[in-house]
N, C-alpha and C positions, 0 to 999 in steps of 0.2 A: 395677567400681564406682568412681565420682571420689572426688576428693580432699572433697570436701562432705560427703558422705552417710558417708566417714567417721568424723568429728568430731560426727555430730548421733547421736542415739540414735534406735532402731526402736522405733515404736508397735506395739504387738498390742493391737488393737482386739476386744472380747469383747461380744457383745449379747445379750440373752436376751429374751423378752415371753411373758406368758400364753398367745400365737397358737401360740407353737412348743412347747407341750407335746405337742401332738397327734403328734410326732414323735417323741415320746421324749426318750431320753438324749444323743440323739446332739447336740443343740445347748444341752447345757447347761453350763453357764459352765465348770466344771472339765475336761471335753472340750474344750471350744474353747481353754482356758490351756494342757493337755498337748501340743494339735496347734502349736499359734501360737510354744512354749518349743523344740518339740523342730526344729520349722522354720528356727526364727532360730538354734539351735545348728548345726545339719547346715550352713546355710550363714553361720555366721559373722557374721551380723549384727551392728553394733555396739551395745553398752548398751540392751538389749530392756527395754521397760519398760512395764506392761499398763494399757492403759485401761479400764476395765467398767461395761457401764448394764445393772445387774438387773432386770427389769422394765418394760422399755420399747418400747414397740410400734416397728417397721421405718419406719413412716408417718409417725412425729414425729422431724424432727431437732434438736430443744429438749432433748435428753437432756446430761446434766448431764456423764459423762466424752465425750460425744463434742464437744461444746463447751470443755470443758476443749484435751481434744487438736485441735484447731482452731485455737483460742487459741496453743497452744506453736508448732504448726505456723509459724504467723502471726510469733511471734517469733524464727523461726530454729531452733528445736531439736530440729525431727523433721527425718530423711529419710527413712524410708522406713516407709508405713502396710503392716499385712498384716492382714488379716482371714481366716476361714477358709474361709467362700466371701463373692459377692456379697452377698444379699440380710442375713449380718448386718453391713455400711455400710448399709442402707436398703433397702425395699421402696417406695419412689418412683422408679420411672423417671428421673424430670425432675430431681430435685435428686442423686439416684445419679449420674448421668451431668453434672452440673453439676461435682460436686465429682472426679470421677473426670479428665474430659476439661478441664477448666479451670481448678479449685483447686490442684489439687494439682500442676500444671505450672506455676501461677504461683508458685507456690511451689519446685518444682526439689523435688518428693518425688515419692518412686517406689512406685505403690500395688500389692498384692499381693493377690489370692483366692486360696486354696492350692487347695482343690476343686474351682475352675471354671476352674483355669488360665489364670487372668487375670494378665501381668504389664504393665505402662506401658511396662517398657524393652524390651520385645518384642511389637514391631506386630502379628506372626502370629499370637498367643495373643491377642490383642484383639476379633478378626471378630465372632466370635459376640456378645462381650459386650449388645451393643444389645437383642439377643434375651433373653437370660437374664435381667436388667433388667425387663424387660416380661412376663415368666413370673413375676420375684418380684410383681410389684405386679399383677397378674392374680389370684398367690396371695393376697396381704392381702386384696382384693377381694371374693374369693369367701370368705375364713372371716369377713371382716365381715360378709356378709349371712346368714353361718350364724349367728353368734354373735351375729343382729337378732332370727333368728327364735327360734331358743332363749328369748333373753330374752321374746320375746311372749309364748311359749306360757305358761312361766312366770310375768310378770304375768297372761296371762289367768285363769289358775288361782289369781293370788290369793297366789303365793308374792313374799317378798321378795327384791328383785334385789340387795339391798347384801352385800355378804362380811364385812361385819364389825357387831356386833351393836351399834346408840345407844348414847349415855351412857344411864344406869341400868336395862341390862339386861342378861344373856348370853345364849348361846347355850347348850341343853340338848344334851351331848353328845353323846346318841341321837338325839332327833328332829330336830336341829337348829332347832328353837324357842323364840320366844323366852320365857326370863323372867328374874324381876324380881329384879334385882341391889340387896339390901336397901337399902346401903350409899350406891351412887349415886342410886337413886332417892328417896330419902331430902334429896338437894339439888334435884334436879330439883323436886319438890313444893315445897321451902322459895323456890324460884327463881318458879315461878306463885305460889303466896302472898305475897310481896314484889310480884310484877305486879300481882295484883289488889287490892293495900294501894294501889295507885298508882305505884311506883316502875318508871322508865323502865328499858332494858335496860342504858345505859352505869352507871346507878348502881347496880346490882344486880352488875354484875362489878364493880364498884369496891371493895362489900361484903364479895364471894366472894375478890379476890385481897388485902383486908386480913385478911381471917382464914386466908389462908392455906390455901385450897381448891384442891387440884387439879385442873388443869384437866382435860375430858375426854380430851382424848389422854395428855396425863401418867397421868392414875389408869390408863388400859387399860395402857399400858408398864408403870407399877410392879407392877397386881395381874395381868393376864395375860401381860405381855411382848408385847403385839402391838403393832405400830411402824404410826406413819402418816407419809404424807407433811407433816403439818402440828406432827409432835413438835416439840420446844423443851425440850430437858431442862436449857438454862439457867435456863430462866423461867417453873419449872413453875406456878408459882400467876397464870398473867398471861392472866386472863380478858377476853376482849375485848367492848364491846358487841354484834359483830355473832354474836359465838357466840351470846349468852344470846339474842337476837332469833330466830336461828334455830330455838332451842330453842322460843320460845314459839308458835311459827307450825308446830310439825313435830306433825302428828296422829298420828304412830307415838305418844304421848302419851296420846291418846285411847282406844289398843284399835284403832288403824284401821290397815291397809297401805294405801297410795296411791302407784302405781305408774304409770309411763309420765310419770312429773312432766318430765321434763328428752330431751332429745333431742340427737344431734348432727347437723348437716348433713351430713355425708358421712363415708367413713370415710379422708378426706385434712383435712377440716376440724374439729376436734374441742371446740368453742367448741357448749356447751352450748344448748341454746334451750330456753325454760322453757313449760311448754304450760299455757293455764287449767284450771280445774278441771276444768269440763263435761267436759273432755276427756281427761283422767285415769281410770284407772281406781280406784274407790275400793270395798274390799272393809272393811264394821265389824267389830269385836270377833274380830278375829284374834289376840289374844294381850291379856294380862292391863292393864289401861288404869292408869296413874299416877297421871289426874289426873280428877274428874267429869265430869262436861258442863257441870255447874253452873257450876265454876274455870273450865273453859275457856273458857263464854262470857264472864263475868264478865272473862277477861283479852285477849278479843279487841274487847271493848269500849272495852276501857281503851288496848289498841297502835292502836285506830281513832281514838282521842280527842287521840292523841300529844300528851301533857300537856306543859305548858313548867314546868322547876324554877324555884326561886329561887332569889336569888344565893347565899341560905345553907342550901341546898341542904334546904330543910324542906319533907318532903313538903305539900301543897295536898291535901284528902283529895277536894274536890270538884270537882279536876280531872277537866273534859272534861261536867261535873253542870251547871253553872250557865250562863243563858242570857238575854240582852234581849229582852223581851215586844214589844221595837219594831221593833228592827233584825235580831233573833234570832242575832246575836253572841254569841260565850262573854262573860262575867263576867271580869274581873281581880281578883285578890285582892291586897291593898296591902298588906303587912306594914308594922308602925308599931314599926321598930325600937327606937325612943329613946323610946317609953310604954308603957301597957299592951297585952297581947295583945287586950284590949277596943278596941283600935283599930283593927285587924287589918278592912278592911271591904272588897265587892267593890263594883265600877263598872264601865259599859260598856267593852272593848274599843273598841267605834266614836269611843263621846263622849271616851275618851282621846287616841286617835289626831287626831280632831277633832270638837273640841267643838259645834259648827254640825250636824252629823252627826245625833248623837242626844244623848239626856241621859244625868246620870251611871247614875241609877238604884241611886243609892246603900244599900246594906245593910250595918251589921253582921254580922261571921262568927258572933260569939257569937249574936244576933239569928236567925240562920239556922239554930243549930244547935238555939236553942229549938223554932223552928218545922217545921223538916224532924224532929227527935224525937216532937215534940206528934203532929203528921198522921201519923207511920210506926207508933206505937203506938195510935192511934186506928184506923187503915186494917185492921191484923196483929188487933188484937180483934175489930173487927166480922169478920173472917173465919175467928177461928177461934172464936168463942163463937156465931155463925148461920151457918154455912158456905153451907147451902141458900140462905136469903134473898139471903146474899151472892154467891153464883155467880147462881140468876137479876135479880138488880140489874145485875153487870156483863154477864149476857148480853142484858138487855135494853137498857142503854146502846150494846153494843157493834153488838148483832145487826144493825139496820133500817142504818147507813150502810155496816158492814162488810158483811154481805150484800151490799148493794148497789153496792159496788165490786168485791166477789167477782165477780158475777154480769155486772157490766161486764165486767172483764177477763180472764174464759171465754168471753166473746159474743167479744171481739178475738180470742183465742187459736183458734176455731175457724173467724175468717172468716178468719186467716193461716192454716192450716191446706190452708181449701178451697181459698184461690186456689194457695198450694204446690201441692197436686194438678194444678188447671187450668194452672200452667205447666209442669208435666211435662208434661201431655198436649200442652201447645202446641208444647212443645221435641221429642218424639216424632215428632209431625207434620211439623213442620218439616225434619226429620233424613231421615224417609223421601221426602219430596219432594224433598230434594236425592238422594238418593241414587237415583230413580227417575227423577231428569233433568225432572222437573217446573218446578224452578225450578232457577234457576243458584249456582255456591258466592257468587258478592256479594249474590245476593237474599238468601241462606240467613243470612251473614254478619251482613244489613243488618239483616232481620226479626229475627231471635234477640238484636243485641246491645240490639237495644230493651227486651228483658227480663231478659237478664242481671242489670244492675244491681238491678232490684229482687225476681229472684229470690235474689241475694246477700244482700240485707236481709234479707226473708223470713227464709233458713236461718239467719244470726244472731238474727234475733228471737224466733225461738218458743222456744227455749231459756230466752229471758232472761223472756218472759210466763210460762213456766210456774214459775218459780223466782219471780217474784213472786207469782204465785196461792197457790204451795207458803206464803210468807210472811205472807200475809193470811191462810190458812186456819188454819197456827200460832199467829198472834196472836187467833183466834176461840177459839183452846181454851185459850189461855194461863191462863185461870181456873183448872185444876186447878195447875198448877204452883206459883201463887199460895199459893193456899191451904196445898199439900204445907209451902211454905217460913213459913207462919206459924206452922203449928204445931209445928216445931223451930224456932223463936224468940219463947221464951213472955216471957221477961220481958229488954229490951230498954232498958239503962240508958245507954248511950254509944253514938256514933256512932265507926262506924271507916268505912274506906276501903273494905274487903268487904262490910261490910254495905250503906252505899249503894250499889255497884255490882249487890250482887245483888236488892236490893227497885227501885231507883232509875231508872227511863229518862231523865230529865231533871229541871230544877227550872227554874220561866222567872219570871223577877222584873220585877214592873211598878215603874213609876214611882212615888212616893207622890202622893199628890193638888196636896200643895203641897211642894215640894221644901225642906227641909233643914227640916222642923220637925218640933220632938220630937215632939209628937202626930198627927201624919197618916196616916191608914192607909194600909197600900201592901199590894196585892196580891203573893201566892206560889203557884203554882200547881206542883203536885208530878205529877207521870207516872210511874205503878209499869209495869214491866217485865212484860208480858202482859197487861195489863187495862186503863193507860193514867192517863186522868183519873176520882178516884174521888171523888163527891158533888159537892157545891161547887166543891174542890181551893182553896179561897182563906181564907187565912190575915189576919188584920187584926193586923197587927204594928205598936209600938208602940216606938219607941223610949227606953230609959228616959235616956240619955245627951244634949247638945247635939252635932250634930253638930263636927266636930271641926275649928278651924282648919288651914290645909293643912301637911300631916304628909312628911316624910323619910322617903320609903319607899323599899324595896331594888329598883324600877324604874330603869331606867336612864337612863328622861325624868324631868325636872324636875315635881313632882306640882302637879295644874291645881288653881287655887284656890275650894273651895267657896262658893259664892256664896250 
């Protein structure tokens, strides 16, 4: 041994992963510490000192102590690595034998396998090494693709593939199924009720970690002890936005499991790929649901609407609601800081941005909340004091143009369809002719790539027509839904943020006749959520105020002057 390797201390390097259970006991951490202790004793190693990644697969060399011990190496203070065999340094060939044949001689350490009788400072004990190498990662290879198919069978059947049970649920000892953790889900709800009030995801943790809410990983550590990789037991109430985001977008929520969402490219590449829906498999009402469908739509309307705050952070309840009858732009809402909240009025987006564009199309909020209350209680009576009259009214608005776009877009869906067919058979054809020497592989090449591309079309588009057929047929029966939601909301004195979102599809505001006078009527045209536009839908408002010289509002541009 030199005088170097003296003076530095011995690494015992200890790895363990999920893959190596199948083995037993024999590669678990406190085996591998007795073989690696009683090693560096028998020959005297200097100042043994253990490195250990619990949990971490051969294939990733991003593990935390073996980086550590990398690091030290790098500054001098290992000489000599021992592990207990090869494969736990790595189950990569390519990076195994990188760090084995190059690192660690750049470095002037001397690396050790105790079981495969690998030593650096003895060329003879080396031979095989390449080979064993190439058997470890042979091995990761073959239990990744067992450990694919497992997982299939198990999504196909509808089981859940995560080991550890959402925020606000557990697992039932017995069945291993889930249910409903009073406690947690209990904010989980409070978390969609704040979304569907209007409030974005960053202001909703900003809520949850001023009162002092733990977060989900904190609560599972305090009430069950189960540790994640993303714990922070400094900063237990430190909700982030992109948690609650995720929260609102996770259908485990709904009663649903939805499986096969995420993928990785290899089992050397492990960088997730996120797959669309369609392509999902999606199994409903597997387990006890949090939140309605009602909230849920209601809040996935509201994450599509991605509302902008204000500067003084006061929720806008009719964010992502109001709309230009011209340019069909959202609406801005001015807050009129330094007067009344009767000042408080929207204008075009566009005519803000530039005036030339469109006009302001100026409204009062108060003015708006007259009239979207008038028509919403006007609408909810006529539906539940004639319910009959009123479903066939909207079926007969709806029926003759809805049908008729139904029926267009079932006539597309099954002429893509036919032609699918007909390029199977062309591709068929084509395939046995080459293959019978009828024509040659460049003809076969030439003729086929002619259709590829719009066979490619094709297989993405019919998914995407039947999902919209699926959406125009929804929106033909949307009347009972309608109705259902009138008659739990019999007497309807205030506007809040859920209530628009769940009666409300849009509100689109005309220009007034003659711009900024107190008496001019101006069109509002209100769109309820499965029925659409109901009677008239126009409102003759009136404003009781003069419009307002130009007002200090919490925008960031300098407010245009009403003319």
């Amino acid at each position: 041994m030199n005088q170097s390797n003296q003076i530095k201390k011995t690494a015992l390097y200890c790895r363990l992963s999920q893959d190596d259970g199948i083995e037993g006991d024999s590669n678990s951490i406190q085996n591998q510490k007795t073989i690696l202790q009683k090693f560096a004793e028998d020959h005297h190693f200097p100042s043994p000192c253990f490195y250990v990644d619990d949990g971490f697969s051969g294939g990733n060399f991003q593990r935390p102590a073996f980086q550590q011990m990398i690091s030290d190496m790098e500054n001098g203070e290992i000489g000599i690595i021992v592990t207990k065999d090869l494969s736990r340094l790595g189950r990569n060939q390519l990076h195994t034998g990188l760090y084995i044949e190059e690192r660690f001689p750049m470095f002037g350490v001397r690396y050790i396998a105790i079981n495969d009788n690998v030593d650096t400072d003895s060329s003879e004990s080396n031979d095989l090494m390449p080979f064993k190498n190439l058997f470890n990662e042979w091995f990761i290879r073959d239990t990744s693709r067992k450990i694919r198919a497992v997982l299939k069978a198990k999504a196909e059947r509808g089981e859940r593939l995560g080991t550890r049970a959402p925020y606000g649920y557990r697992k039932n000892p017995g069945t291993k199924k889930l249910v409903v953790d009073d406690e947690a889900a209990a904010i989980v709800r409070r978390i969609f009720a704040m979304c569907a009030s209007g409030s974005g995801p960053s202001q909703i943790a900003r809520i949850l970690k001023k009162e002092q809410i733990l977060t989900p990983t904190m609560y599972a550590y305090t009430k069950y002890g189960t540790t994640h990789v993303g714990l922070d037991t400094q900063r237990p109430y430190h909700w982030s936005g992109d948690t609650v985001a995720d929260m609102l977008e996770n259908e485990i929520y709904l009663g649903n499991t939805v499986n096969m969402k995420h993928s990785s490219r290899s089992y050397k590449d492990k960088r997730r790929v996120e797959h669309p829906r369609e392509e999902c498999l999606v199994f409903e009402n597997t387990h006890p649901a949090l939140v309605t469908q009602e909230v849920w739509d209601i809040v996935q309307r509201v994450r599509k609407s991605k509302h902008r705050r204000t500067n003084m952070d006061e929720q806008n309840k009719y964010s992502g609601l109001v709309f230009c009858s011209d340019c069909s732009s959202n609406m801005v809402l001015h807050r009129a800081h330094t007067m009344s909240a009767s000042y408080n009025h929207f204008t075009c987006r566009t005519y803000k941005k530039d005036g030339e564009a469109c006009t302001g199309h100026y409204i009062r909020e108060c003015v708006l909340d007259e009239v979207v209350l008038e028509d919403l209680r006007r609408v909810t009576a006529m539906a539940r004091e004639h319910p009959e009259k009123f479903a066939a009214y909207i079926g007969s608005k709806q029926s003759a143009e809805l049908q008729r776009e139904i029926r267009r877009q079932e006539k597309e869906l099954a002429a893509m369809r036919k032609r699918k067919m007909e390029l199977d058979t062309i591709f068929k054809k084509l395939y046995e002719d080459s293959v019978l020497g009828r024509i040659t592989t460049e003809q076969f090449q030439m003729l086929s790539g002619s259709y590829t591309e719009e066979q490619s079309r094709i297989t993405v588009g019919i998914p995407q027509k039947e999902k919209e057929i699926q959406r125009l047929r929804e929106t033909a029966i949307g009347t009972g839904g309608f109705l259902d939601k009138a008659k739990r909301y019999t007497d309807i004195t205030e506007l809040t943020p859920e209530l628009l979102r769940l009666f409300i599809e849009k509100i689109v505001v005309h220009e007034k006749e003659a711009k900024w006078s107190k008496h001019a009527p101006q069109t509002v045209e209100i769109y309820y959520n499965g029925i659409g536009y109901v009677g008239s839908g126009q409102q003759d408002v009136e404003e009781t105020m003069e419009a307002p010289e130009p007002l200090q509002t919490q925008e960031t541009e300098e407010p245009r002057q009403a003319s």
